[in-house]
VEXTOR-380328 format. One line per 4 residues: number of its first residue (from 1); their letters; for each residue y, z, x of N, C-alpha, C. Coordinates in steps of 0.1 Angstrom, whole numbers, plus 5000, padded with zeros to 4 digits. Each point is the difference from the previous one (the first is absolute). Layout:
BEGIN
NUM) a) Y Z X Y Z X Y Z X  ...
***
This chain:
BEGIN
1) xxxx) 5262 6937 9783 5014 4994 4999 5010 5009 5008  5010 4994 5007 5006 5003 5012 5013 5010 4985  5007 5004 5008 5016 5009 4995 5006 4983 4993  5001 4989 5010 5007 4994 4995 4998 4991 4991
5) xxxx) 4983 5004 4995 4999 4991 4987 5005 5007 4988  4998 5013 5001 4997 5010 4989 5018 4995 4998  5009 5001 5008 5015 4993 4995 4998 4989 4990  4996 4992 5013 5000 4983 4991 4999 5003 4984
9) xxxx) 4990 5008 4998 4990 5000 4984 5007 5005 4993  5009 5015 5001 5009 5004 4993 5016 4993 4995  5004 4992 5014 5006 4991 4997 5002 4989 4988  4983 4996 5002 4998 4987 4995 4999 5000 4984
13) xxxx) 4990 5014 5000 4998 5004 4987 5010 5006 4991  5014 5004 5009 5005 5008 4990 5018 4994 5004  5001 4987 5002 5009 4992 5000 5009 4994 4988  4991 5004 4992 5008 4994 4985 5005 5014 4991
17) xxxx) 4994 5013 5008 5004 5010 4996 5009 5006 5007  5006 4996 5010 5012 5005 5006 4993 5016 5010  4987 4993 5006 4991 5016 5007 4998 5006 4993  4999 5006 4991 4999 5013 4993 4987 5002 4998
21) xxxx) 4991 5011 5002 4987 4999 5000 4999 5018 4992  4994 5003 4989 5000 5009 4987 4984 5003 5004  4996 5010 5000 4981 5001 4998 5002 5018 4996  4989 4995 4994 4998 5015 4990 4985 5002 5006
25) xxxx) 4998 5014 5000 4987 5006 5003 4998 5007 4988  4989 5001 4997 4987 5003 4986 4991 5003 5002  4992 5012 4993 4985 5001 5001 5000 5018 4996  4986 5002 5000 4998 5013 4992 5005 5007 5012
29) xxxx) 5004 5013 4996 5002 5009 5011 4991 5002 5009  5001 5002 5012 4992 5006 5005 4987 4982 5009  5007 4995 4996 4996 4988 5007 5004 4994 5013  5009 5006 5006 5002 4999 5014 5015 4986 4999
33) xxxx) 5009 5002 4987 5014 4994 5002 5007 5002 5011  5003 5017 5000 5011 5003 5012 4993 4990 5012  4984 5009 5001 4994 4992 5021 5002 4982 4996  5001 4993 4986 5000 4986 5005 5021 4996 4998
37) xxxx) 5007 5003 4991 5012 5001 5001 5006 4999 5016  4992 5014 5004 5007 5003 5017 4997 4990 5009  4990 4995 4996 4994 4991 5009 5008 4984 4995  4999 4996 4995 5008 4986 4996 5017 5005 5001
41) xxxx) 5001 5009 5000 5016 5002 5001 5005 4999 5016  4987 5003 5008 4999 4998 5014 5002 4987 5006  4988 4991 4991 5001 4988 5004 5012 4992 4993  5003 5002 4992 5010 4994 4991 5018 5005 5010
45) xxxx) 5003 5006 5011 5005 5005 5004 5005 4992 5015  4985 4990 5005 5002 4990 5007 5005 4986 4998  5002 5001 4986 5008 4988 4993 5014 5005 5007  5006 5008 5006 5017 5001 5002 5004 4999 4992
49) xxxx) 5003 5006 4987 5008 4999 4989 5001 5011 4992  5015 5007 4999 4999 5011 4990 4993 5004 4984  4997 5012 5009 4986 5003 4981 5005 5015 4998  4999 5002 4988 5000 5010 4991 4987 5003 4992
53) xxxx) 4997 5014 5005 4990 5008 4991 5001 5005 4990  4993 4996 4993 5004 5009 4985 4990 5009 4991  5000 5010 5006 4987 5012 4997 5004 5009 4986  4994 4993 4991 5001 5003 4982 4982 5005 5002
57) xxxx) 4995 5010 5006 4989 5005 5002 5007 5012 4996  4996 5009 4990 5003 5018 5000 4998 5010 5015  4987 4995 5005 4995 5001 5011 5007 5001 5012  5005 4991 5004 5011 5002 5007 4994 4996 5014
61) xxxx) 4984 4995 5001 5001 4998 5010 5002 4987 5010  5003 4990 4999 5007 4989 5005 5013 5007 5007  5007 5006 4989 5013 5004 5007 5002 5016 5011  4986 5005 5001 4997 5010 5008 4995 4998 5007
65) xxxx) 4990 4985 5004 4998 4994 5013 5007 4992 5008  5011 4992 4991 5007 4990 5010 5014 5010 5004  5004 5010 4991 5007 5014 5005 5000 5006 5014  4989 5001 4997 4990 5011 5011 5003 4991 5017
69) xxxx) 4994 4990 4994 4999 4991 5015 5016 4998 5006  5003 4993 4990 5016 4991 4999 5008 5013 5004  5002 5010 4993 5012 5011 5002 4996 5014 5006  4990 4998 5000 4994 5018 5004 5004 5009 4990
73) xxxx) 4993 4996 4985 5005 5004 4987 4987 5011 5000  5003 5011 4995 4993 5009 4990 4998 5001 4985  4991 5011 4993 5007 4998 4986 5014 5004 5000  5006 5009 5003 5011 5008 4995 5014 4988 5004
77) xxxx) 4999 4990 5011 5007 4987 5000 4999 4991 4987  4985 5000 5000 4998 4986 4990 5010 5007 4983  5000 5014 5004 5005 5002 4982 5015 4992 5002  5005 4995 5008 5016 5001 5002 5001 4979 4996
81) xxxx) 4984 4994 4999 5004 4982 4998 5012 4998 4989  5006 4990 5000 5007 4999 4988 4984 4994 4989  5005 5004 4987 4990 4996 4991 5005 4994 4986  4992 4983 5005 5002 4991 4989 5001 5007 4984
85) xxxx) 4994 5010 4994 4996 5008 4989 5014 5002 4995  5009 5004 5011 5016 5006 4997 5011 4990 5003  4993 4986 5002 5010 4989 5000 5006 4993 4987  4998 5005 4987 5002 4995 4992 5017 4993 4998
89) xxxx) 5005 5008 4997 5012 5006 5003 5008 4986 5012  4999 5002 5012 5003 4989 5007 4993 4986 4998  4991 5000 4992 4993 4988 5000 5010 4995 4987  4999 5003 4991 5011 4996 4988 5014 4994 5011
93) xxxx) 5008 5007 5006 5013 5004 5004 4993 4985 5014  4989 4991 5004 4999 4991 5008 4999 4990 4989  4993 5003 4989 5001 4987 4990 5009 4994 4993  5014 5015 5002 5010 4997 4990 4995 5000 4987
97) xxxx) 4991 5009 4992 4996 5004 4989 5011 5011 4998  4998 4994 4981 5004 5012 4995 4995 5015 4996  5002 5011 5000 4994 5008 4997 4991 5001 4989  5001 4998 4987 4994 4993 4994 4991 4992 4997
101) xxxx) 5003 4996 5012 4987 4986 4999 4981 5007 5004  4993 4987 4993 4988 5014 5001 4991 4984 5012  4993 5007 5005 4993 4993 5012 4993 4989 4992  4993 4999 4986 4995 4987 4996 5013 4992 4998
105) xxxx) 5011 5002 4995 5011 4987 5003 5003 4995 5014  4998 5008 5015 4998 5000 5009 4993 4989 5004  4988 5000 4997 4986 4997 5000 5002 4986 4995  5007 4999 4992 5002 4985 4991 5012 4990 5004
109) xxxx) 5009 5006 5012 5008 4990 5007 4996 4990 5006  5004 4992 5004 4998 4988 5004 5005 5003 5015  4992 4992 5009 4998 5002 5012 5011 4994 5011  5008 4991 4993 5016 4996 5005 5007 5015 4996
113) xxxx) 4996 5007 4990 5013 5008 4996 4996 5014 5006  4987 5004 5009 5002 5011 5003 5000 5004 5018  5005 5008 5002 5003 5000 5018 4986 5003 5008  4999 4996 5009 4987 4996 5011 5004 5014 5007
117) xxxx) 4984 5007 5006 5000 5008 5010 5002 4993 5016  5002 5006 5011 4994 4990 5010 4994 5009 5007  4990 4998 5006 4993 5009 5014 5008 4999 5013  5008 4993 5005 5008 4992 5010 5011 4996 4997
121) xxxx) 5009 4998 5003 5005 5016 4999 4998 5007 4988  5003 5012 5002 4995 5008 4986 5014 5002 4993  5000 4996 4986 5008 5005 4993 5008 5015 5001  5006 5005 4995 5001 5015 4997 4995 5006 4992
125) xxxx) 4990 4993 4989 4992 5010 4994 4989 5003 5007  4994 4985 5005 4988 5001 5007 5001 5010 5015  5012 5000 5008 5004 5008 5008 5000 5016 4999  5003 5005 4992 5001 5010 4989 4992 5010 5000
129) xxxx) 4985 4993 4992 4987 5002 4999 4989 4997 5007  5005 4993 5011 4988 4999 5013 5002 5011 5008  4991 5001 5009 5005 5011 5012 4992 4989 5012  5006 4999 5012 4998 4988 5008 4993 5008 5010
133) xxxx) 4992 4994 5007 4984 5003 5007 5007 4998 5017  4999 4988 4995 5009 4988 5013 5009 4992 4994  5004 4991 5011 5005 4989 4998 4999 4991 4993  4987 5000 4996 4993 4986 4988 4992 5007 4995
137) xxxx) 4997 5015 4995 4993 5008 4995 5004 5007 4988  5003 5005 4988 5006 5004 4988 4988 5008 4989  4998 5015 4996 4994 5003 4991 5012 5005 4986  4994 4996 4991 5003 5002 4990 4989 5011 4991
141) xxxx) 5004 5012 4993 4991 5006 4999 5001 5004 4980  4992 5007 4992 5003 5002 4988 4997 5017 5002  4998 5003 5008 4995 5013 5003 4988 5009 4994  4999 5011 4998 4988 5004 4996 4999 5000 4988
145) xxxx) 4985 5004 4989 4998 5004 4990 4998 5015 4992  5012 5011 5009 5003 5011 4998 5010 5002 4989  4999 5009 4993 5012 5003 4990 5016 4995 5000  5001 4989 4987 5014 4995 5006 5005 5002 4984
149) xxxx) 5010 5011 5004 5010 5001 4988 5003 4995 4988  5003 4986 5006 5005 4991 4994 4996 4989 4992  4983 5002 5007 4990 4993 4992 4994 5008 4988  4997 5011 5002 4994 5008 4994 5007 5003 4988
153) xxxx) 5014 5004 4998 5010 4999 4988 5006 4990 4991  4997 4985 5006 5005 4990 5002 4994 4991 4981  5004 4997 4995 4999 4993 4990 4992 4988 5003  4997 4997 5011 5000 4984 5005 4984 5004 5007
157) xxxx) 4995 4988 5002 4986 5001 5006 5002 5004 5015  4993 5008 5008 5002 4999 5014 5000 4987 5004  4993 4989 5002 5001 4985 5006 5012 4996 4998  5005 5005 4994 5019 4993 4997 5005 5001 5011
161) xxxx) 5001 5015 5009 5002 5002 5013 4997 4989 5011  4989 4991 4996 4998 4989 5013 5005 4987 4996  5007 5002 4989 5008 4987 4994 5009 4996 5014  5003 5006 5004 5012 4992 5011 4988 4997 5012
165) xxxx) 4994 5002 5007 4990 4999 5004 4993 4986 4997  4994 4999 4988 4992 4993 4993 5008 4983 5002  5015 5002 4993 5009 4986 5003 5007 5002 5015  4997 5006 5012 5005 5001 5012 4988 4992 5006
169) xxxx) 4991 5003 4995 4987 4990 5005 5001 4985 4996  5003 5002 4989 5000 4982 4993 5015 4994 5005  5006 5007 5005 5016 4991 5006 4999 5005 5015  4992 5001 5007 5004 5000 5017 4994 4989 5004
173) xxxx) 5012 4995 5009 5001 4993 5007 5002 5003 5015  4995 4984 5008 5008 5003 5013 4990 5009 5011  4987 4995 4998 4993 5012 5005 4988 5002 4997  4991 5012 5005 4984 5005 4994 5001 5012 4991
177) xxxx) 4998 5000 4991 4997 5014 4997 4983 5004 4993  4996 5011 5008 4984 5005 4997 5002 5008 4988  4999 5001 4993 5000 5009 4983 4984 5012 5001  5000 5007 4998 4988 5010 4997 4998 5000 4986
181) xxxx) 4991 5001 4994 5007 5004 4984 4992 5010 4997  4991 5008 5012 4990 5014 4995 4990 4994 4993  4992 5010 4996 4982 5000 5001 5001 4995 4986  4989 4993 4992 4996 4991 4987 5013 4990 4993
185) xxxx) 4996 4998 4989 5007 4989 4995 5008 5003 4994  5008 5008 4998 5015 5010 4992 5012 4991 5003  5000 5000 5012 5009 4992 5003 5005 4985 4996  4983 4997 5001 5003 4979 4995 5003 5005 4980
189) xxxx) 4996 5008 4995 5002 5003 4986 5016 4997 4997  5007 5017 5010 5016 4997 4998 5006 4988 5008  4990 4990 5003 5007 4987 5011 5012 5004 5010  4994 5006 5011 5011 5005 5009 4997 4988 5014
193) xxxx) 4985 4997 4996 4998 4986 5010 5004 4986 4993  5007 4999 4996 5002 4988 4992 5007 4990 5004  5010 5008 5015 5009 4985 5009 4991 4997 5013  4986 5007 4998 4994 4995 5014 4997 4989 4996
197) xxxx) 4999 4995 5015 4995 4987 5007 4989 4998 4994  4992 5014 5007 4983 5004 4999 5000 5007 4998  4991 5006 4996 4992 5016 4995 4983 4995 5006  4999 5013 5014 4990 5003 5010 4992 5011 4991
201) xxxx) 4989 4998 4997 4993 5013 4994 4991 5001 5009  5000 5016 5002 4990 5002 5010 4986 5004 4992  4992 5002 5007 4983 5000 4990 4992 5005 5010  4992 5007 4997 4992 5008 5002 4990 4999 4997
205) xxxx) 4980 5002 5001 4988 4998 4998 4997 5007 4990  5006 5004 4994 5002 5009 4985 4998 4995 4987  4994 5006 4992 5002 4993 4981 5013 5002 5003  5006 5013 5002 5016 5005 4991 5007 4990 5005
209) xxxx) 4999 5000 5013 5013 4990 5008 5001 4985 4998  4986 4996 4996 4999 4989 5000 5007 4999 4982  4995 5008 4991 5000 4998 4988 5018 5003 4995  5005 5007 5010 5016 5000 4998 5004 4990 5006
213) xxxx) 4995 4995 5013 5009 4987 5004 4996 4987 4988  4989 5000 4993 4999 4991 4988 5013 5000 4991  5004 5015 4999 5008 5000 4985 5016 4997 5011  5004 5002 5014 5005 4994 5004 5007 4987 5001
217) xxxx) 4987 4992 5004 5001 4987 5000 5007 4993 4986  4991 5005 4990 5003 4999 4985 5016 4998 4998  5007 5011 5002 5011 5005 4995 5011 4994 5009  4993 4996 5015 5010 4990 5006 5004 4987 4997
221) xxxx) 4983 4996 4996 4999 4985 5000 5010 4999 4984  4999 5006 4992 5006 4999 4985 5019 5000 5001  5004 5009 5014 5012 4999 5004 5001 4989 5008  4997 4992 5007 5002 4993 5006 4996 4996 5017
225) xxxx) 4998 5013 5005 4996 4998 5013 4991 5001 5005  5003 4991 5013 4985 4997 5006 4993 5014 5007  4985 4999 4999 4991 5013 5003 4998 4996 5015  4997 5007 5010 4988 5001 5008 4994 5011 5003
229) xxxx) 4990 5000 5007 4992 5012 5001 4998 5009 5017  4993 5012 5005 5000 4998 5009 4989 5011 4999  4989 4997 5002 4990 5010 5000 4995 5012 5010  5005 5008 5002 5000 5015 5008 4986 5007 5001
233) xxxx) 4997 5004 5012 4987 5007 5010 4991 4992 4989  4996 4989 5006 4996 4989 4995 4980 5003 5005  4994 5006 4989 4983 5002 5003 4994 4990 4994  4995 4988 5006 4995 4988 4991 4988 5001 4996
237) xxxx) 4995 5014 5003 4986 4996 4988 5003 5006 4985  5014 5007 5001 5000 5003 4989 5000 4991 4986  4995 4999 4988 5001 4984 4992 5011 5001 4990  5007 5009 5005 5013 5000 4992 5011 4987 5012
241) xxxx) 4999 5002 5007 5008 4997 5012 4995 4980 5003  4986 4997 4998 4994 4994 4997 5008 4989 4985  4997 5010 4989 5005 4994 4989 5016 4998 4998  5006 5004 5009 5012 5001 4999 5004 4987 5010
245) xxxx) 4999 4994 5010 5000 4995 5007 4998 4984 4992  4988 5001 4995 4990 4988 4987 5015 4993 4993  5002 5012 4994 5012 4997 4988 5015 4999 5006  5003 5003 5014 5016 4999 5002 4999 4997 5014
249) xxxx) 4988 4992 5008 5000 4995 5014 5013 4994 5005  5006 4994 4988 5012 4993 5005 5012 5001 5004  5000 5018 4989 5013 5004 5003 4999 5014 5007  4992 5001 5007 4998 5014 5009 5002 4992 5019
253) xxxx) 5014 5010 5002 5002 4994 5011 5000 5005 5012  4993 5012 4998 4998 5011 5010 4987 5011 4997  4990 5002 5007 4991 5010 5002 5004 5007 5012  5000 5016 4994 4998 5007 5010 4992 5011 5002
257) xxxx) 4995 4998 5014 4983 5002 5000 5005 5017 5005  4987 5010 4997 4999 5015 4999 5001 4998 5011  5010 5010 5007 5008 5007 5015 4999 5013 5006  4991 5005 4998 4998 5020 4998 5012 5005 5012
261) xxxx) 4999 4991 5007 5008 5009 5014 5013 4997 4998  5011 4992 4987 5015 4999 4997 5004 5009 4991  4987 5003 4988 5007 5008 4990 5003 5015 5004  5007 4999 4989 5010 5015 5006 5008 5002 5009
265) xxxx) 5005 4986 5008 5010 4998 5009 5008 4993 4987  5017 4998 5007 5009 4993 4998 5000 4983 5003  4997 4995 4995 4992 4986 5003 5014 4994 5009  5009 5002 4996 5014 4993 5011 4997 5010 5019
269) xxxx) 4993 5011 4998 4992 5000 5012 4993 4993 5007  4989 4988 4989 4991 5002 5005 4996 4983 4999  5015 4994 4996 5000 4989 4994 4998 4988 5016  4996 5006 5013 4994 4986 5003 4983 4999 5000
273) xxxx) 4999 5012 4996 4987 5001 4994 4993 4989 4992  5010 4997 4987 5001 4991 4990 5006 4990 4995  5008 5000 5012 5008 4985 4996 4990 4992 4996  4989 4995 5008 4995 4986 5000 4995 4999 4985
277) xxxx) 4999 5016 4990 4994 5000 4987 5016 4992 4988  5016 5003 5006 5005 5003 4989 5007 4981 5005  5002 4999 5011 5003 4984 5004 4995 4991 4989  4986 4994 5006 4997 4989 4990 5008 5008 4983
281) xxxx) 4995 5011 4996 5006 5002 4987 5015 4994 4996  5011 5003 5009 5013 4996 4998 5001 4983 5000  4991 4994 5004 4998 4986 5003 4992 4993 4981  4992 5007 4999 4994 4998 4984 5011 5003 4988
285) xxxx) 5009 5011 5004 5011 5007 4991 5009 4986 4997  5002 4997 5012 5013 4993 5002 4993 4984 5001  4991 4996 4997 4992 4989 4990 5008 4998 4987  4997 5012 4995 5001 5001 4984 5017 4990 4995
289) xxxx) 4999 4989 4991 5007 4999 4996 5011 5010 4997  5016 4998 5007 5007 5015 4994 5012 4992 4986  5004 5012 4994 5010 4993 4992 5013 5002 5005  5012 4996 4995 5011 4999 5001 5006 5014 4995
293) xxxx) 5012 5006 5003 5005 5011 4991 5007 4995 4989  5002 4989 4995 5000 4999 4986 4987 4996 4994  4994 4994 5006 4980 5000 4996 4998 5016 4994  5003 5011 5008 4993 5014 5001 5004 5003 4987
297) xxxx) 5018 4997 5002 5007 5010 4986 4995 4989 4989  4998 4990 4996 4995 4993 4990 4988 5006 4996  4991 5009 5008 4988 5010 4996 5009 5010 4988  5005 5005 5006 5007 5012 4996 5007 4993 4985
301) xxxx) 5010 4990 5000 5005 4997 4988 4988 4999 4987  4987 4992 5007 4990 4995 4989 4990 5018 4995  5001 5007 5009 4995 5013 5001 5013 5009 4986  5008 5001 5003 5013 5004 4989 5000 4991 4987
305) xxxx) 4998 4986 5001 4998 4993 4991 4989 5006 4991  4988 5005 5005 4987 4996 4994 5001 5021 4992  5012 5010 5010 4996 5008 4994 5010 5002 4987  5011 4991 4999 5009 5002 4992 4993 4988 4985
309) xxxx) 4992 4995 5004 4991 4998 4990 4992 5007 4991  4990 5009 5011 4996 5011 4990 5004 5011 4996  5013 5004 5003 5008 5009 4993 5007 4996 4988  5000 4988 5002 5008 4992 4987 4985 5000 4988
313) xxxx) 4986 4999 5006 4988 4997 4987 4999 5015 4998  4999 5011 5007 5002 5014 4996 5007 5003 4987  5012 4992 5006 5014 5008 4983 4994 4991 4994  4991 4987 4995 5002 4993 4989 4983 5007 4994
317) xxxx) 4995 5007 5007 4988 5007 4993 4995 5014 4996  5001 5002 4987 4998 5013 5001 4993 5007 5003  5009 5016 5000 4986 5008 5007 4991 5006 4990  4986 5007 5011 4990 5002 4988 4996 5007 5006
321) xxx) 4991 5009 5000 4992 5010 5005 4986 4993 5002  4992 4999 5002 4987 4995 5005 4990 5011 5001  4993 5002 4988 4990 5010 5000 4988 5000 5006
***
């Protein structure tokens, strides 16, 4: 498919959504997210249309390769990204929240009543907390999983920190944004993927990988969004890879076959190596039925709904010890 169909499709497909195209990446660590992220972020990049990265990886590596390339970044640069973790504060002061107010009342507004991000132009929060690559390029970062003061003393769960984050995902508009959400299923637990479009899990020939993208799938499909898959250094006699294939042929929309001579490179090096691997993928992605951004936040309302439920059967039961 030529440049100018891969337009047409995103066009077509995402016309009642006003463009905006949300995809979350998933899968056990160590499964090769960053090399397939970098790679669809490449192709997804020929669409002409402003995207925002959003690397909620501890890891940090998404945001130390497109750094690296994009700015001539080191570590001792990358400590300087603005970080979502410390946006709390301005994210209230973009919502017109009161101080007081606690993120599940947040969580439970209605989708006329709260303010929209945009990728294009960017807001001033979203401006804020990106650091721009290019011209149509934007990382957004959460930074590392090193000692943070504030979590560590903090009354409150660390994930509270990606609360602004979490609803910056489910209200951007106007645009692409790639989400990372780091290695296993923690993430889909605190629903930080919960305004994507899609959720891309990557998979591996593995029990673990395969057996965590299962509890993946699980935890998405029960929130609301759609799964696909993309199966990494792809060895077909393996009968994991086999069985995997049996049970979700339909929603696996990319194989990528073992490359010995790319790894350990920077894949935006090495990326005409692989185009022809991550292409067709952006073409299957952008298949998927997308929803609306009041579709997305309607996840999120019914998600707040269902937990302000069981907090309410908690207080009406007492407690017991269980011997």
């Amino acid at each position: 498919m030529q440049h100018q169909d891969i337009e047409m499709t995103i066009n077509t497909v995402n016309a009642s959504s006003n463009n905006e195209l949300v995809i979350a990446f998933m899968g056990k660590g160590g499964t090769g997210k960053t090399f397939t992220s970098l790679g669809l972020i490449q192709s997804l990049r020929n669409l002409d249309k402003a995207m925002i990265v959003a690397d909620a990886d501890t890891n940090r590596s998404l945001s130390r390769y497109l750094t690296s390339h994009y700015l001539g970044y080191g570590e001792e640069e990358l400590k300087e990204l603005p970080l979502m973790t410390l946006a709390e504060q301005d994210f209230y002061e973009f919502q017109q929240l009161d101080s007081e107010q606690l993120y599940r009342d947040f969580y439970g507004t209605q989708f006329n009543e709260v303010k929209k991000f945009s990728v294009e132009p960017p807001d001033l929060f979203t401006q804020k907390y990106t650091k721009a690559l290019d011209d149509k390029l934007a990382l957004m970062s959460v930074g590392t999983s090193a000692l943070r003061m504030e979590e560590l003393y903090s009354n409150r769960c660390s994930h509270a920190t990606l609360n602004p984050l979490k609803a910056w995902i489910a209200l951007s508009t106007k645009g692409i944004v790639v989400l990372d959400c780091g290695g296993g299923e923690d993430a889909g637990r605190f629903g930080l993927p919960i305004g994507a479009n899609v959720v891309v899990v990557v998979v591996e020939a593995t029990p673990d990988a395969i057996a965590i993208s299962e509890d993946i799938r699980a935890i998405d499909e029960e929130l609301g969004i759609p799964v696909v898959y993309v199966l990494n250094k792809c060895l077909n006699q393996f009968p994991e890879v086999e069985a995997f294939e049996a049970e979700h042929g339909d929603n696996i929309v990319g194989k990528i076959p073992f490359i010995p001579t790319i790894y350990g490179k920077n894949p935006l090096k090495v990326f005409d190596e692989i185009e022809g691997i991550f292409t067709p993928m952006v073409e299957k992605i952008l298949s998927v039925k997308l929803s609306s951004p009041q579709q997305r936040w309607e996840r999120v309302l019914r998600w707040q709904e269902r937990l302000q439920y069981q907090r309410e059967s908690k207080k009406s039961q007492p407690f017991s010890f269980i011997s």
